[in-house]
C-alpha positions in Angstrom: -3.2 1.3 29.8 -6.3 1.1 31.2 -9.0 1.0 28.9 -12.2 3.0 30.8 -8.9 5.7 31.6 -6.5 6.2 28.9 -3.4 8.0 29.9 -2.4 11.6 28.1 -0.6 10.6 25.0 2.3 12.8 26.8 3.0 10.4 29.3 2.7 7.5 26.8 5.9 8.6 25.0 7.9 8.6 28.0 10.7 6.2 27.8 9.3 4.6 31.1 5.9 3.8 29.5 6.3 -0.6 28.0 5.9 -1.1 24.3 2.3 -1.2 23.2 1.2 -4.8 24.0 0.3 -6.3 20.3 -3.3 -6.6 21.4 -4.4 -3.4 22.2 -4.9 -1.8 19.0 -8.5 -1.1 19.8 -7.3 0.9 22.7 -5.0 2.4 21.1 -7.8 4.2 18.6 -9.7 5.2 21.9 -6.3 6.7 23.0 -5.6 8.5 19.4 -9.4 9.8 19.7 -9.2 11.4 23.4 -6.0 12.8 22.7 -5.6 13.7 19.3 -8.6 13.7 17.6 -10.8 15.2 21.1 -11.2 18.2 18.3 -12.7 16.7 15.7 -16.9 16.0 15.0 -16.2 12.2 15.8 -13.5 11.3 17.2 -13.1 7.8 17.0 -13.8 7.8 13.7 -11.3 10.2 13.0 -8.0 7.7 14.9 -9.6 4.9 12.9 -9.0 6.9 9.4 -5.4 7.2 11.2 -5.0 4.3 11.7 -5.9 3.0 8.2 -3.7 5.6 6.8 -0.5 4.1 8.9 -1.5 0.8 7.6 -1.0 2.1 4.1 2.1 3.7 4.9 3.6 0.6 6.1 2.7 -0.9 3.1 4.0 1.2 0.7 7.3 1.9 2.6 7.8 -1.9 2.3 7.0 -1.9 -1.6 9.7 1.1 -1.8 12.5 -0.7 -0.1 11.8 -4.2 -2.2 13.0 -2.0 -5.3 9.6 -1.2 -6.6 9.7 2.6 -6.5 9.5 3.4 -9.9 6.8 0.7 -10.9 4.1 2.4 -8.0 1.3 4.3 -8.8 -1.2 5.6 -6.2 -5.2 5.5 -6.6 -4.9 5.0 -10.2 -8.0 3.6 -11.7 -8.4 0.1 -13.0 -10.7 -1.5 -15.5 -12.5 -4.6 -15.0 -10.7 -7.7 -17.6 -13.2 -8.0 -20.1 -15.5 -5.3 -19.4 -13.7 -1.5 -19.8 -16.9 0.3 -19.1 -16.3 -0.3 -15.6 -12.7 0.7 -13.1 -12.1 1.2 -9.8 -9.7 3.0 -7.8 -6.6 0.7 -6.1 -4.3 1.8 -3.7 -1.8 0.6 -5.0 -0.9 -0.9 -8.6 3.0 -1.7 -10.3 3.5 -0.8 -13.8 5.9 -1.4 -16.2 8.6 0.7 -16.9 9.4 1.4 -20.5 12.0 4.0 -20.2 13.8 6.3 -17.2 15.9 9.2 -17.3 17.5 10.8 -14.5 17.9 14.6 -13.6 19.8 16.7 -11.4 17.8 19.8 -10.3 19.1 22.6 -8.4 17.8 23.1 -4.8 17.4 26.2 -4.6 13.8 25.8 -5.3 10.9 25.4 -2.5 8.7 24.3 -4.7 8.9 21.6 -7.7 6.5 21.4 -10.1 5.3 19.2 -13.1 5.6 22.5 -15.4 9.2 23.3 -14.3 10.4 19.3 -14.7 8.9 18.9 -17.6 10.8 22.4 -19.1 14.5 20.9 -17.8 13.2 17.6 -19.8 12.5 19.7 -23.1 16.2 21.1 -22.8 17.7 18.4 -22.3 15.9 17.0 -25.6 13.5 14.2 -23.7 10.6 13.2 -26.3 7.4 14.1 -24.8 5.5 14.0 -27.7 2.0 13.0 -27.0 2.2 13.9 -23.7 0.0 15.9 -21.6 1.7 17.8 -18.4 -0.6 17.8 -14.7 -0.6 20.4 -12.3 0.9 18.2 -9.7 3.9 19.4 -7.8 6.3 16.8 -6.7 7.9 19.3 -3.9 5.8 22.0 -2.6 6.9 23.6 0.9 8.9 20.5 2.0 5.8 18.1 1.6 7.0 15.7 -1.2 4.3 13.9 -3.4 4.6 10.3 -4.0 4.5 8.3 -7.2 4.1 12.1 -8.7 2.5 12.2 -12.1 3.9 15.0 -14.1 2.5 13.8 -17.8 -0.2 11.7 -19.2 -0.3 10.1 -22.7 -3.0 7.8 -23.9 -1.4 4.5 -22.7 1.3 5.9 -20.3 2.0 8.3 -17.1 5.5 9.8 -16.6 6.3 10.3 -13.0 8.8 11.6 -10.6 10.6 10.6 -7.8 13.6 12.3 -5.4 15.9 9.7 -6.1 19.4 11.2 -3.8 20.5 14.8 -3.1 24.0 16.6 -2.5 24.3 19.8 -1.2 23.6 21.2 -4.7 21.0 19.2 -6.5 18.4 16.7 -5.8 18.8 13.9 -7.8 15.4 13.4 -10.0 14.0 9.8 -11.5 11.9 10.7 -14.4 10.4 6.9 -15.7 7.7 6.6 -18.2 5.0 3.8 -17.0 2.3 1.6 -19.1 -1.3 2.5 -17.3 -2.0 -1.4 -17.5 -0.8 -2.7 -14.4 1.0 -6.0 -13.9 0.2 -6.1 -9.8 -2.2 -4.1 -7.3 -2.5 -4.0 -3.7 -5.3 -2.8 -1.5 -5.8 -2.3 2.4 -8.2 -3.0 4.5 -8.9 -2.1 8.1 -11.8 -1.4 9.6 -12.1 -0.8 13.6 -14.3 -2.3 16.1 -16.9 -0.4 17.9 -17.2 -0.6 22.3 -19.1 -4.2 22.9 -19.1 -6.0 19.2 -17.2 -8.2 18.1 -16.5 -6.7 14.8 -17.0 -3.8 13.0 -20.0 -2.9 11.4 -18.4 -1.7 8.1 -16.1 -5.2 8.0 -19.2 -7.4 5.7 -19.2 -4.3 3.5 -15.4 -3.7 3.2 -14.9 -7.6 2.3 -17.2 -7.9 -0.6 -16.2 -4.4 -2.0 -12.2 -5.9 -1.8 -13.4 -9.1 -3.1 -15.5 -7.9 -6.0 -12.6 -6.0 -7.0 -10.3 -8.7 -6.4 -11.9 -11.0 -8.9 -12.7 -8.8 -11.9 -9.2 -7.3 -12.4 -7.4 -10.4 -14.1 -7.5 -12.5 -16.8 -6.8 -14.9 -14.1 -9.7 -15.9 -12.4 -10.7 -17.9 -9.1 -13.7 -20.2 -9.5 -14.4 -23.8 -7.6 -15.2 -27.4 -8.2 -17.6 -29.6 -6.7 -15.3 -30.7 -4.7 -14.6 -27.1 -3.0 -10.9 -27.3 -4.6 -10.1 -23.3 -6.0 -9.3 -23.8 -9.7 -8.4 -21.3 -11.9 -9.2 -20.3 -15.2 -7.3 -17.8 -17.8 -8.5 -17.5 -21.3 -6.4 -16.8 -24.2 -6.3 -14.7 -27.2 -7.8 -17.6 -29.2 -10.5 -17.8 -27.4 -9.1 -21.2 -26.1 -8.9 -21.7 -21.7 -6.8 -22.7 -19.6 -8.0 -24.6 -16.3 -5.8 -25.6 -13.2 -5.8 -25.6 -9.7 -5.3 -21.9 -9.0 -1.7 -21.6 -7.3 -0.2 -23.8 -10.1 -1.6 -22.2 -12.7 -0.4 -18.5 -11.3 2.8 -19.4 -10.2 3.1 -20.8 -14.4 2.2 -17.1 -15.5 4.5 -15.5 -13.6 7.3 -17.9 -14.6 6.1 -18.0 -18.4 7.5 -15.3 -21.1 4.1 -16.0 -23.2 2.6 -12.9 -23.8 -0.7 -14.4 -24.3 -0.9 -15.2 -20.7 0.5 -12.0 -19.4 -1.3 -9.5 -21.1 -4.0 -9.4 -18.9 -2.9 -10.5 -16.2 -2.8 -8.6 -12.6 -1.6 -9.7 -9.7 -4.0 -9.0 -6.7 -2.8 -8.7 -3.1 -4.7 -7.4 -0.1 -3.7 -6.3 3.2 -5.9 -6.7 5.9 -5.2 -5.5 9.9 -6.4 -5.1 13.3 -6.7 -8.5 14.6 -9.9 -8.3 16.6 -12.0 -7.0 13.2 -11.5 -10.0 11.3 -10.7 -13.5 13.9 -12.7 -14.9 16.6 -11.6 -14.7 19.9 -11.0 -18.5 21.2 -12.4 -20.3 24.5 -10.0 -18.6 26.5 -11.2 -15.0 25.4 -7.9 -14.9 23.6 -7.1 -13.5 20.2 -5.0 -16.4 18.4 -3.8 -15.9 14.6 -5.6 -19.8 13.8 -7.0 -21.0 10.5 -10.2 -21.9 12.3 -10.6 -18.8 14.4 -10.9 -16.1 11.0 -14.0 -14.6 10.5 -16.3 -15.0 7.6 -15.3 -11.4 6.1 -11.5 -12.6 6.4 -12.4 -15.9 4.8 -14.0 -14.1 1.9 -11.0 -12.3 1.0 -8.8 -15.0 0.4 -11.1 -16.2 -1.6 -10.8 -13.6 -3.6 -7.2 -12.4 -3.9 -4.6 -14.1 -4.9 -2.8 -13.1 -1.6 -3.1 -11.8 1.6 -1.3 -10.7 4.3 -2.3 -10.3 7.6 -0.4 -7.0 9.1 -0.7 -7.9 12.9 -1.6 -5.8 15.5 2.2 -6.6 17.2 3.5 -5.0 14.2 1.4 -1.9 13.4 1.8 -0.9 17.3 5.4 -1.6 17.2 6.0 1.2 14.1 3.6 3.3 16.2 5.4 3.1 19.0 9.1 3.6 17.9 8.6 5.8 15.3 5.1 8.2 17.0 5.2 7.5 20.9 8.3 7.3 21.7 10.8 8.2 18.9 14.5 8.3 19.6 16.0 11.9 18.5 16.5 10.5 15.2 13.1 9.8 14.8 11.4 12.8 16.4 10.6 14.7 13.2 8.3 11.7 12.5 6.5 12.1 15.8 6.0 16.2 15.1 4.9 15.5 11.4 2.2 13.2 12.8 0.9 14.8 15.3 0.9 18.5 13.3 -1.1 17.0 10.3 -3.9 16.3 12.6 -3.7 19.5 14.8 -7.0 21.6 15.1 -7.2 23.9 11.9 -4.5 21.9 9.8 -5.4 21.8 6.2 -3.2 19.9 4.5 -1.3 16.1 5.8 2.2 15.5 5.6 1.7 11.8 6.9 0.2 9.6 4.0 0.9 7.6 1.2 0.2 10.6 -1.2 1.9 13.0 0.7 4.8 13.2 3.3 7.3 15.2 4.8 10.3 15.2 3.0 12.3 15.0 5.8 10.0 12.5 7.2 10.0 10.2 3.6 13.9 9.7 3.9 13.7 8.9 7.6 11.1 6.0 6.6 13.2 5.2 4.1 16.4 4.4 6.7 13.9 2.7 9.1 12.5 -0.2 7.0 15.9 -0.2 4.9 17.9 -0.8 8.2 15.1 -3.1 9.8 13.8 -4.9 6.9 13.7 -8.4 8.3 11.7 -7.4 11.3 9.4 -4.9 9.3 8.6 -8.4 7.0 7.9 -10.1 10.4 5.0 -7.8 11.0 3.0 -9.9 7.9 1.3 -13.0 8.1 0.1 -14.6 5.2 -3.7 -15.7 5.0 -3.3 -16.9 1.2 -2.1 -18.8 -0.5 -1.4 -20.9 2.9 1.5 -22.3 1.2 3.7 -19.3 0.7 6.1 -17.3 1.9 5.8 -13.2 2.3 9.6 -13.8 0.3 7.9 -15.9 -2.3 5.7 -12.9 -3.0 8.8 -10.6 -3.1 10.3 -13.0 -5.7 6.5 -13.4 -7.7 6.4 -9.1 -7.9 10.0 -9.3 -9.1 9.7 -11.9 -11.9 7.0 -9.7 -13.4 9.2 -6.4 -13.0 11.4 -8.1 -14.7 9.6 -8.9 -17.7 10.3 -7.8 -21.3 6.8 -5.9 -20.8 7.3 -4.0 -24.3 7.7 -6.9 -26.5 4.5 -8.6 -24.1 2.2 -5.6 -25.1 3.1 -5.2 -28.8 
């Protein structure tokens, strides 16, 4: 593709056309702009936001096919450790579960909603005392809503989730989550304008992820003299603990002590679009090296207590399978796209919040079947020493966790 002439996103999908070279992402938001987004007030701009939605997509796709369906929640806000006058929104957080229940619901209904769950629960003698229904609808006109919240109480959400169908009934999750997060995740992408060498919004993006980062958790990152990253988790007692940092997280997660999981959160970022966040070396060349990350990139893993890198290979691979050039499986991913971005739509069936339903079970079936390559797309920045399996393992030894007796 060349850059000063992009060719008509029509052409792109033709099976002719080679697979998206890894380092063109840039290019790729000029395409997005000058072909869908030519509509819009700005619109690069616009296939940036696009962009950064896909990355979030990915992510949570990838969450929902390592098991953790039921313990997501989705911009839920989260209170600083130590000081509750002040949250923030996450992306991403996992909860424990304290109980689930399981519903079959007939399908003759377009629509789902919180109201008419939470009736089929009553009848079927579910205790929702103390509970507080939404106006959320977890189906409404085939666009399902993720990590749907149909009740609050004062210390827990109850949520929904299509768990399987027959021709009949779709199967419904109901599960019952504690607010207080044991995890979080975040992303972070931010594109580069024509002639920088980073984005102007990157500095900005960095410290707001890191200052998040380091006030959600009991666990905390601070340095010695020496530069080494020790950290520091105070218990009930008032008493401290102090260790270099990995050693001392990886002994919370493998420890049953309450004291030292109470508070704790695990905090992992996602960063993407390699030309945003690493210099390019002597050859002009963009190379995935320690020494080549940028200040903003450094700063982050500094502040979380991982990582990951989605690379540029991997987010225009998923682009370019699954949007550009789908197989006839995959075309109703490609329509749903490209119609929740068409002149006059309203509403998107393409994001984390919201999707397609027929869309949400064919995302499901592509990182279920290609796992081990999706995982490939991640890098991890920090810790250095770690495995993107290690941090599957971490998220599952808290899951697993006898989180009610930790919290009584």
């Amino acid at each position: 593709m060349d850059e000063k002439d992009p060719k008509p996103l029509e052409e792109i999908v033709q099976p002719a056309q080679p697979t998206i070279s890894y380092q063109s992402v840039d290019k790729l938001q000029r395409l997005l702009a000058d072909e869908v987004f030519k509509h819009t007030k700005d619109p690069k701009k616009a296939a940036g936001r696009a962009l950064g939605t896909l990355v979030e997509v990915i992510t949570y796709y990838l969450l929902k096919t390592w098991g953790l369906n039921n313990q997501i929640s989705i911009e839920q806000r989260l209170e600083e450790y130590g000081n509750t006058l002040i949250s923030h929104n996450v992306e991403y957080s996992l909860h424990p579960i304290i109980r689930s229940y399981v519903l079959n619901f007939p399908k003759t209904e377009k629509n789902i909603t919180a109201n008419m769950i939470l009736k089929t629960l009553t009848g079927e003698s579910f205790d929702l005392t103390g509970m507080k229904k939404t106006n959320l609808s977890l189906l409404s006109n085939n666009i399902l809503r993720n990590a749907c919240i149909i009740a609050k109480s004062e210390d827990t959400n109850l949520l929904c989730s299509i768990e399987s169908e027959t021709e009949e009934f779709l199967r419904l999750h109901i599960y019952e989550q504690y607010k207080k997060p044991y995890a979080m995740l975040e992303c972070k992408r931010v594109g580069v304008e024509e002639g920088m060498s980073k984005g102007p919004q990157t500095i900005e993006k960095a410290k707001q992820g890191a200052y998040v980062a380091r006030v959600a958790s009991s666990l905390q990152k601070i340095r010695n003299g020496a530069g080494d990253m020790q950290g520091i988790i105070y218990k009930s007692d008032g008493e401290f603990i102090l260790k270099p940092f990995v050693e001392l997280m990886e002994e919370i997660i493998n420890s049953d002590d309450g004291d030292l999981l109470r508070q704790f959160i695990l905090t992992v970022g996602v960063v993407s679009n390699h030309g945003n966040w690493i210099k390019r070396d002597a050859d002009g060349d963009l190379s995935f090296s320690e020494e080549l990350f940028q200040k903003e990139l450094m700063v982050l893993a500094n502040s979380y207590d991982w990582l990951l890198f989605l690379t540029d290979q991997g987010l225009s691979q998923f682009i370019d399978e699954l949007l550009f050039k789908p197989t006839e499986e995959h075309k109703i991913l490609r329509e749903t796209f490209l119609s929740s971005y068409a002149e006059g739509k309203k509403k998107n069936e393409f994001t984390k919040v919201q999707m397609n339903i027929q869309a949400d079970g064919l995302l499901l079936k592509y990182f279920r079947d290609n796992l081990q390559m999706i995982e490939g797309w991640f890098n991890v920045i920090s810790p250095s020493t770690k495995t993107l399996t290690n941090l599957q393992r971490e998220l599952e030894q808290l899951k697993n966790k006898n989180w009610i007796d930790i919290y009584e």
